[in-house]
C-alpha positions as CSV (number, residue, x, y, z in Angstrom):
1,X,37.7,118.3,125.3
2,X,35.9,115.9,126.7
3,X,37.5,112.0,127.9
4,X,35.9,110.0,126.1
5,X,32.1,110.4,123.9
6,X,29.0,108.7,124.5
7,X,26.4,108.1,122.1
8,X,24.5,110.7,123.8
9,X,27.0,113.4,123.2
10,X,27.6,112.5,119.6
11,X,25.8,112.8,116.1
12,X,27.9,109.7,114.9
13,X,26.1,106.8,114.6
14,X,28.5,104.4,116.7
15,X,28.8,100.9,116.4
16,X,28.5,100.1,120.1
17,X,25.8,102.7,121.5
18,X,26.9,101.9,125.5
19,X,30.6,102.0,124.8
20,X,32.3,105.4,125.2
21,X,34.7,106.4,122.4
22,X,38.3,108.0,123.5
23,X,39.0,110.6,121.0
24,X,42.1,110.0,119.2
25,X,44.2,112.8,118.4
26,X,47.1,111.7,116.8
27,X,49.6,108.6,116.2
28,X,53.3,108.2,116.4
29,X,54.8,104.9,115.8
30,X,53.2,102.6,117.8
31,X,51.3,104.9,120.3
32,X,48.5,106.8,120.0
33,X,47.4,110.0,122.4
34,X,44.1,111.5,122.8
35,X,42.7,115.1,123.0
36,X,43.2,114.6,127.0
37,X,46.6,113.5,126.6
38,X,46.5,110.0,127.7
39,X,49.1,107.6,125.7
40,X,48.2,103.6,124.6
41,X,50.9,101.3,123.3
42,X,49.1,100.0,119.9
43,X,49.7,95.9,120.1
44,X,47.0,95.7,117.3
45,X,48.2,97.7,114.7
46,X,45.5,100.3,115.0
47,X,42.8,97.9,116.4
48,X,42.0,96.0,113.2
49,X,45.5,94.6,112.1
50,X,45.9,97.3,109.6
51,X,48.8,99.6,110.4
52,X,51.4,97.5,109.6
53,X,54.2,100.1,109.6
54,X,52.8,102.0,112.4
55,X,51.7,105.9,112.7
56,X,53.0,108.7,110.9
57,X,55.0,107.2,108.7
58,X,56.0,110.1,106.4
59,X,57.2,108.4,102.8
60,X,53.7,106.9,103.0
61,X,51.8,110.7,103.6
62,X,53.8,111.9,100.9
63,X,53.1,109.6,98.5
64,X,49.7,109.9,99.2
65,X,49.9,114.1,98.8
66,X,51.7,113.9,95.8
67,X,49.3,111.5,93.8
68,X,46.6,113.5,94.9
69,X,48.5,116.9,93.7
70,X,48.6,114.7,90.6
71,X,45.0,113.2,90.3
72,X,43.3,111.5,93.2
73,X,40.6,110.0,91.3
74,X,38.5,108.8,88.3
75,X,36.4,105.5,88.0
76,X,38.3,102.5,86.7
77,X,36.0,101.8,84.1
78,X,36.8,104.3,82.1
79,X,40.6,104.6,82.7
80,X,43.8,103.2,84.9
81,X,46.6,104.9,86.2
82,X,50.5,104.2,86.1
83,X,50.3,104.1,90.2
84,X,47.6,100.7,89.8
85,X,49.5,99.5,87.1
86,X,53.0,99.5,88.7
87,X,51.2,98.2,92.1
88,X,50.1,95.1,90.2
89,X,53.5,94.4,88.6
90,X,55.5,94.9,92.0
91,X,52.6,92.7,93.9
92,X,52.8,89.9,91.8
93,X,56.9,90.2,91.7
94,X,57.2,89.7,95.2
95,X,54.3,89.3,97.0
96,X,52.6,86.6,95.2
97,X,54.5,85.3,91.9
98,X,52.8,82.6,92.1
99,X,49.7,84.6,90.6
100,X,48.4,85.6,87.6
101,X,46.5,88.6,87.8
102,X,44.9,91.1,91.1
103,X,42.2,92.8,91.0
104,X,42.1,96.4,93.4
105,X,39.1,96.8,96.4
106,X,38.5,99.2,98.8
107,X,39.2,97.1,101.7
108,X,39.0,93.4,103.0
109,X,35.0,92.8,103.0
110,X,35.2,93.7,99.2
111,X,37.8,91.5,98.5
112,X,36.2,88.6,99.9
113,X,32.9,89.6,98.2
114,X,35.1,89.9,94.9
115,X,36.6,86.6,95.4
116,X,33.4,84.9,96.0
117,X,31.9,86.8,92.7
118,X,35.0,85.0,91.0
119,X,35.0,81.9,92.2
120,X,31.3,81.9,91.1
121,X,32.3,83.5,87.8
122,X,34.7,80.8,87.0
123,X,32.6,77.5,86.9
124,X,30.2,79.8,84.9
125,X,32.5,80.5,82.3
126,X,33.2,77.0,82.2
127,X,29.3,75.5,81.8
128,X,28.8,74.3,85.1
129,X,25.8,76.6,86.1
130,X,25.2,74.5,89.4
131,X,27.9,75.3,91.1
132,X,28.0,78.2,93.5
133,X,27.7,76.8,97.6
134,X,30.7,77.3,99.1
135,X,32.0,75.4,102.2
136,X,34.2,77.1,105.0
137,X,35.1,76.8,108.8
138,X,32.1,77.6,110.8
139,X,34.4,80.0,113.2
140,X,35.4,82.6,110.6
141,X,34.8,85.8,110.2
142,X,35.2,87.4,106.7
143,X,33.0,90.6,106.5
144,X,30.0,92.4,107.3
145,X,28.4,92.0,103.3
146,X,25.9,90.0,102.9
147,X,28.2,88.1,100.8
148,X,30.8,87.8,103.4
149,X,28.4,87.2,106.4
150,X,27.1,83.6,104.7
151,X,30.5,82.7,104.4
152,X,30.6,82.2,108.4
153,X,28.6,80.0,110.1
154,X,28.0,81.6,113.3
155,X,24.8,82.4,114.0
156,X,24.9,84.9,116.4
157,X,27.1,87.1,114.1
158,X,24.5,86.7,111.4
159,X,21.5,87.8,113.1
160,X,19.4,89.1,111.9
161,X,20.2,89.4,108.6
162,X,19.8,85.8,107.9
163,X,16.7,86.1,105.0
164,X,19.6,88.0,102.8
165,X,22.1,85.1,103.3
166,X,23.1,82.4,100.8
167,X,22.8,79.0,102.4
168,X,26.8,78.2,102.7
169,X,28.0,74.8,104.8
170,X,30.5,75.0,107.5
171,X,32.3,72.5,109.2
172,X,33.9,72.8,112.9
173,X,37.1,74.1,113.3
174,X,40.0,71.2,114.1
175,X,41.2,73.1,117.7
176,X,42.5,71.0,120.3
177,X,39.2,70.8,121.8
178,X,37.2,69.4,119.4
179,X,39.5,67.7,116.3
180,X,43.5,68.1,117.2
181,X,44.3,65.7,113.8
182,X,41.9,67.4,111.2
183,X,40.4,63.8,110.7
184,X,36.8,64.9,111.7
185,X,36.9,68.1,109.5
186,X,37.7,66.3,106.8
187,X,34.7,64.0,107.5
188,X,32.5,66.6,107.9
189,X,33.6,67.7,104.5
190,X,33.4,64.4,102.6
191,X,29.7,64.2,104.5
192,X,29.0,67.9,103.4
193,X,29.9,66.9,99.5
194,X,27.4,63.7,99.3
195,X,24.6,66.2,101.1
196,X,25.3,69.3,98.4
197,X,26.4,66.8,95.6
198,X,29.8,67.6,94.7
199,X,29.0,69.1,91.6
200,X,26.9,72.1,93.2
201,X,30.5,73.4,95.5
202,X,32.0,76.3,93.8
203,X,34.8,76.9,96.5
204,X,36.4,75.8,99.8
205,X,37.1,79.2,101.6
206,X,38.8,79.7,104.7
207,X,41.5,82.1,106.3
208,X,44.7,79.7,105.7
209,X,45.9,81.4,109.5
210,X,42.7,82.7,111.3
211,X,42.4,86.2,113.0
212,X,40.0,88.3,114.4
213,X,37.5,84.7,115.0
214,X,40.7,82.3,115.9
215,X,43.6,84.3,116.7
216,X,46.4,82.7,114.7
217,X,44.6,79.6,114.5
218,X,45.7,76.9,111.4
219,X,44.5,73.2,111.3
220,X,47.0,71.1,111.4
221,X,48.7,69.8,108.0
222,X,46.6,66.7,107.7
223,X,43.6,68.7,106.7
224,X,45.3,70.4,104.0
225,X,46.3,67.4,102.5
226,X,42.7,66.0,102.6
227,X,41.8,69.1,100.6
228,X,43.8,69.2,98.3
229,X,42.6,65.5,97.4
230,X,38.9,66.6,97.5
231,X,40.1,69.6,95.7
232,X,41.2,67.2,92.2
233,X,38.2,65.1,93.1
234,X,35.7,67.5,93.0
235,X,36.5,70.5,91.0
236,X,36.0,73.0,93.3
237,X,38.0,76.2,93.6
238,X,39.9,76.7,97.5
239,X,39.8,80.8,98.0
240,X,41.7,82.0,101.0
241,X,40.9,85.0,103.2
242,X,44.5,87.0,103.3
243,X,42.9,90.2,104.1
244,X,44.6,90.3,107.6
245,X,47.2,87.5,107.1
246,X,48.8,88.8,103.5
247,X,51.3,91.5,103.1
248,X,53.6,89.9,105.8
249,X,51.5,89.7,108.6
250,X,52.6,86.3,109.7
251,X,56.3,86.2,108.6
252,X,55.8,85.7,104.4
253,X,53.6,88.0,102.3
254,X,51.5,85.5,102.3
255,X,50.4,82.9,104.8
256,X,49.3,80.8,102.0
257,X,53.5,80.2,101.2
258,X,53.4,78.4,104.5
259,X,50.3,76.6,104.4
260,X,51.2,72.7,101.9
261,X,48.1,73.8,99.5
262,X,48.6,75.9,96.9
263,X,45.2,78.7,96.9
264,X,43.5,79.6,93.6
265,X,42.1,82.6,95.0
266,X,43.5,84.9,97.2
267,X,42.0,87.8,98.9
268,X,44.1,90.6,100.5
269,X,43.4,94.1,102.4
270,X,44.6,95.9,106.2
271,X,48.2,96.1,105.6
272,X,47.8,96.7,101.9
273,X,47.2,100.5,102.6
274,X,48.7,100.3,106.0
275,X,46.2,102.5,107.5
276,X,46.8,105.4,105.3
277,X,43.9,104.6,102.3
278,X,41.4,102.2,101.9
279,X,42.7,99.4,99.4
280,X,42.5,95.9,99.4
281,X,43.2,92.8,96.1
282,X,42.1,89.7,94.9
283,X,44.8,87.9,93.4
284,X,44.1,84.5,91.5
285,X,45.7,82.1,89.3
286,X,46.4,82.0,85.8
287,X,43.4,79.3,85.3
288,X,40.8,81.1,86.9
289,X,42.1,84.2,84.6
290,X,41.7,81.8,81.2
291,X,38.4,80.8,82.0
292,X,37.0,84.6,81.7
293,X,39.7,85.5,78.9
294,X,38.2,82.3,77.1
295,X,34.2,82.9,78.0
296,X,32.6,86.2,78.0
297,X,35.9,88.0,79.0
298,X,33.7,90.0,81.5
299,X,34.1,90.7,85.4
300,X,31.9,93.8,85.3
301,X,31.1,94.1,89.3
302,X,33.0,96.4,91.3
303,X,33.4,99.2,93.6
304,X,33.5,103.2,93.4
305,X,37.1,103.2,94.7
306,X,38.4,100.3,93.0
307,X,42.3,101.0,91.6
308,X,41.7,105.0,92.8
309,X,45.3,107.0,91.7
310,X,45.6,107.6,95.6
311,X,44.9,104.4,96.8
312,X,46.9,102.6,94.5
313,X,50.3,104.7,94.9
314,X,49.5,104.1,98.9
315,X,49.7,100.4,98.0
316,X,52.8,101.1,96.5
317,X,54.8,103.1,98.7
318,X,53.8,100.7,101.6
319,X,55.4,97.8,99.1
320,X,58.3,99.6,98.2
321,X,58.9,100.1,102.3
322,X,57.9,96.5,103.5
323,X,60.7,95.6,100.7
324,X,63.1,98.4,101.4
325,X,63.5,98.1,105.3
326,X,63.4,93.7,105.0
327,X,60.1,94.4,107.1
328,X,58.5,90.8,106.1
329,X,61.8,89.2,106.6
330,X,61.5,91.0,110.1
331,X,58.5,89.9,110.9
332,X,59.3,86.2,110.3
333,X,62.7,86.2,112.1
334,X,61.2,88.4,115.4
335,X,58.2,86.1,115.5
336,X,59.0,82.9,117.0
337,X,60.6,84.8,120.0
338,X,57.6,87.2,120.2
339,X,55.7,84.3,120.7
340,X,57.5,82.5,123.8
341,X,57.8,86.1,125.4
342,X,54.1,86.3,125.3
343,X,54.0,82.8,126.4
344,X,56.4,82.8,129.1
345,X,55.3,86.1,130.8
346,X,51.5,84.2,131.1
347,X,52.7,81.0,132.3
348,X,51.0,80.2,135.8
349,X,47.6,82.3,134.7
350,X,45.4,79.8,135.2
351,X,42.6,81.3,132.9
352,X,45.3,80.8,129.7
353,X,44.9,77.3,128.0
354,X,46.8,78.7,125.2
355,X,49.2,80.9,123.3
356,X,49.7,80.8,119.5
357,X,51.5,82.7,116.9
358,X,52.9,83.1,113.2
359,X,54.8,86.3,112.9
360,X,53.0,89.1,114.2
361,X,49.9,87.6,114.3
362,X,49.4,86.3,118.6
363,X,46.5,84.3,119.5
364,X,45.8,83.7,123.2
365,X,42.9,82.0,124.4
366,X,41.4,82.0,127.7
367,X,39.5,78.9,129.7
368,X,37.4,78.4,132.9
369,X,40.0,78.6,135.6
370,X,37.9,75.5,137.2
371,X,39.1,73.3,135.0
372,X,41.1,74.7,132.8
373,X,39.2,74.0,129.8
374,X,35.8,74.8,129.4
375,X,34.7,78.1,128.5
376,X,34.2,80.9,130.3
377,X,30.8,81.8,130.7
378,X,29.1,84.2,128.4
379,X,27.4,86.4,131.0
380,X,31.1,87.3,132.5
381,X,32.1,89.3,129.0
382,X,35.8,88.5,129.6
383,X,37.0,89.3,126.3
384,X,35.2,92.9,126.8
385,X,36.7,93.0,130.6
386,X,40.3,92.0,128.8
387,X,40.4,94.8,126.3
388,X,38.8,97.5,128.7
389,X,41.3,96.6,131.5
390,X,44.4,96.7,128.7
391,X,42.8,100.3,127.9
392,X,43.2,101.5,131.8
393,X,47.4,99.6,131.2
394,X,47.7,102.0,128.6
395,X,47.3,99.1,125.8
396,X,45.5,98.2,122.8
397,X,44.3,94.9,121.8
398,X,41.5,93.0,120.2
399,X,39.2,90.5,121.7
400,X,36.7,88.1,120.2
401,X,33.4,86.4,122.8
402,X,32.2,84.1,120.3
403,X,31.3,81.2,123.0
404,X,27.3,81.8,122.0
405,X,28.0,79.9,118.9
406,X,29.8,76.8,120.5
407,X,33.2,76.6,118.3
408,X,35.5,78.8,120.4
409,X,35.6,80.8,123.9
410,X,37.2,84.0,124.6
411,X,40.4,85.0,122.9
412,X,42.6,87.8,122.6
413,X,44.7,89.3,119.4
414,X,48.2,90.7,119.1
415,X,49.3,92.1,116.0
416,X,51.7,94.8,116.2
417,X,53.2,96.9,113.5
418,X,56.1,95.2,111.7
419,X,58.3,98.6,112.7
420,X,58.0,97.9,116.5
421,X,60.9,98.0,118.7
422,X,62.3,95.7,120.5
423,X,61.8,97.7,123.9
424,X,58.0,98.7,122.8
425,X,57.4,94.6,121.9
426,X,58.5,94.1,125.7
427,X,56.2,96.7,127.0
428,X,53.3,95.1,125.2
429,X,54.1,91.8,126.4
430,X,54.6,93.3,129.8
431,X,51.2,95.4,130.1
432,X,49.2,92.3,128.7
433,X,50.5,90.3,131.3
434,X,49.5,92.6,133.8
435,X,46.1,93.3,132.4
436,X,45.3,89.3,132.2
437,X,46.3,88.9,136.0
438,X,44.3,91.9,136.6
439,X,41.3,90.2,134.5
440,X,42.3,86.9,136.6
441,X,41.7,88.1,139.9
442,X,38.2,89.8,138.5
443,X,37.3,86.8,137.0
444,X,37.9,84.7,140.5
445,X,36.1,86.9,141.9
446,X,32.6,86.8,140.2
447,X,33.3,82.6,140.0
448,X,33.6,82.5,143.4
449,X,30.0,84.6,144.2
450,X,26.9,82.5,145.1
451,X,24.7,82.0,141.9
């Protein structure tokens, strides 16, 4: 078998034709082992923040098996099943009570894409046609549909698909770089509103803790409350992105129950279905719900998969487990401490400027080690150098180059399953700081070279 496969030796389409793709064989827990038998400690939850519990987790399987002995699917226009049904009422019991209804997705770009569609829906139902630009950080990232795409406002991630995209407006995001107090966002807002005309803004929509773009990235509190001013001022709907941050992620099942503004819509995905089906929700309030109950008591769009039996008694087991084995309350607790382990083991690395965290959710970003603050320059590819050399450490983690579009530089994401150990947590912390003064040195090196 071979070590890894090329584009050239595949008939996949891959998503990165130069990269070569080890061949996963199986997971256990946290690691995962290839057809060659090399191991790799999973610090990102399967690379995209979405197995929450970890590998192999049997009550999940056999949930799974036995819905699908049972029926695995039928299209929910025509019927629903117990397993959606009892997936909805234990979601809004203790994930979100502070919701009204959720609506069942495939996965995290369809539930942004549904909670756009809603938030346009609801101004609709109401009479007020105009409305439907939205307004959202300009460093995001909340899908790869067309819909989704618009919502950011980098550039070089939208290329070229920009003749499909809806004109949104973006403001910066308030790092300590550009706007540590939130002040200038909130002017850029206020400037954005007289430019649109308030009464064309459907929805404010953001990631209330930022991911894959910002690694556990939040503005500070001062910008929420300016919101939530502009919010009763305007009329405009806030919509947050919980597709990585919801189901515990960051220490609550939501992160909008530690952010002081209260979301109207909420989307959620990843650790929804834990890695074991594709399933994702939009949640929203009871207002947004009256406006269709009272209008054309219509919200026709979906998806093939939407509510699937399967799906849906995934959800559920992967619930009833989070709840079962205090997993959330685990993640919260652990956290803090997670967060100064990672900290203190990359204190002296002069090519850190920062480390963040909420839960399981680790954010470090790296800097010019010139000056300790300017970007890295694009040519040198850390965050690609960062997550290759954590591959030849035996590690897994996620890294983001976004410097091209002038809000952010390189940073690298932690987001281990909620199950891991205490001794595997260590080893993670351990092999990333090891691979970032490995990167260091590199990055030195080709600093140091005559242009």
């Amino acid at each position: 078998m071979q070590r890894a496969i090329r584009s050239e030796d595949t008939r996949v389409f891959p998503r990165f034709l130069d990269l070569p793709y080890p061949n996963i064989e199986r997971g256990d827990g946290v690691w995962l082992t290839t057809t060659d038998g090399r191991r790799f400690l999973d610090a990102c939850s399967g690379g995209a923040m979405v197995a929450c519990l970890g590998h192999g987790v049997l009550e999940v399987i056999t949930a799974a098996a036995e819905q699908a002995e049972a029926i695995s699917y039928f299209y929910n226009h025509h019927f629903t099943s117990e397993p959606q049904e009892r997936l909805a009422d234990r979601l809004l019991e203790v994930a979100a009570p502070e919701m009204a209804r959720i609506r069942f997705v495939s996965g995290g770009s369809e539930a942004n894409e549904t909670a756009l569609q809603l938030a346009r829906l609801y101004h609709v139902e109401r009479g007020e046609t105009d409305r439907w630009r939205v307004i959202s950080p300009a460093q995001a990232y909340h899908g790869s549909t067309m819909g989704t795409l618009a919502l950011s406002g980098r550039r070089t991630l939208q290329e070229p698909y920009t003749p499909y995209l809806a004109e949104h407006l973006h403001i910066d995001p308030s790092t300590w770089r550009f706007d540590p107090s939130g002040e200038t966002a909130l002017r850029q807002l206020d400037a954005l509103l007289d430019e649109a005309g308030p009464g064309t803004i459907a929805a404010f929509f953001c990631e209330p803790v930022s991911a894959a773009a910002l690694p556990a990235y939040s503005p500070p509190e001062a910008f929420w409350h300016g919101l939530d001013e502009r919010r009763k001022d305007h009329g405009f709907l806030i919509c947050f992105d919980e597709v990585v941050t919801g189901m515990g992620r960051v220490g609550t099942w939501l992160a909008a129950h530690q952010i002081p503004i209260e979301p109207d819509i909420v989307a959620i995905g990843k650790g929804l279905g834990a890695g074991y089906a594709p399933i994702g929700g939009v949640f929203c309030t009871q207002g947004v719900y009256d406006a269709i109950d009272r209008g054309s008591r219509e919200f026709d769009l979906g998806h093939t998969w939407d509510g699937a039996p399967v799906s849906s008694a995934v959800g559920l087991a992967v619930v009833d487990l989070l709840v079962e084995r205090g997993l959330v309350e685990h993640v919260r607790e652990r956290g803090p401490e997670l967060r100064d382990e990672l900290e203190a083991a990359l204190e002296g690395s002069e090519i850190v400027r920062e480390v963040r965290g909420r839960g399981f959710l680790l954010g470090v970003e790296l800097v010019d080690p010139r000056d300790g603050e300017s970007f890295l320059p694009v040519e040198l590819e850390a965050a690609s150098l960062v997550d290759d050399t954590a591959l030849e450490h035996g590690l897994l983690v996620t890294s983001t180059h976004p410097q091209a579009n002038g809000f952010a530089g390189d940073q690298t994401l932690l987001a281990p399953a909620y199950a891991s150990s205490d001794e595997e947590l260590a080893a993670m912390v351990d092999r990333f700081a090891a691979t970032i003064e490995d990167v260091e040195r590199t990055i030195k090196d080709l600093l140091s070279r005559p242009a």
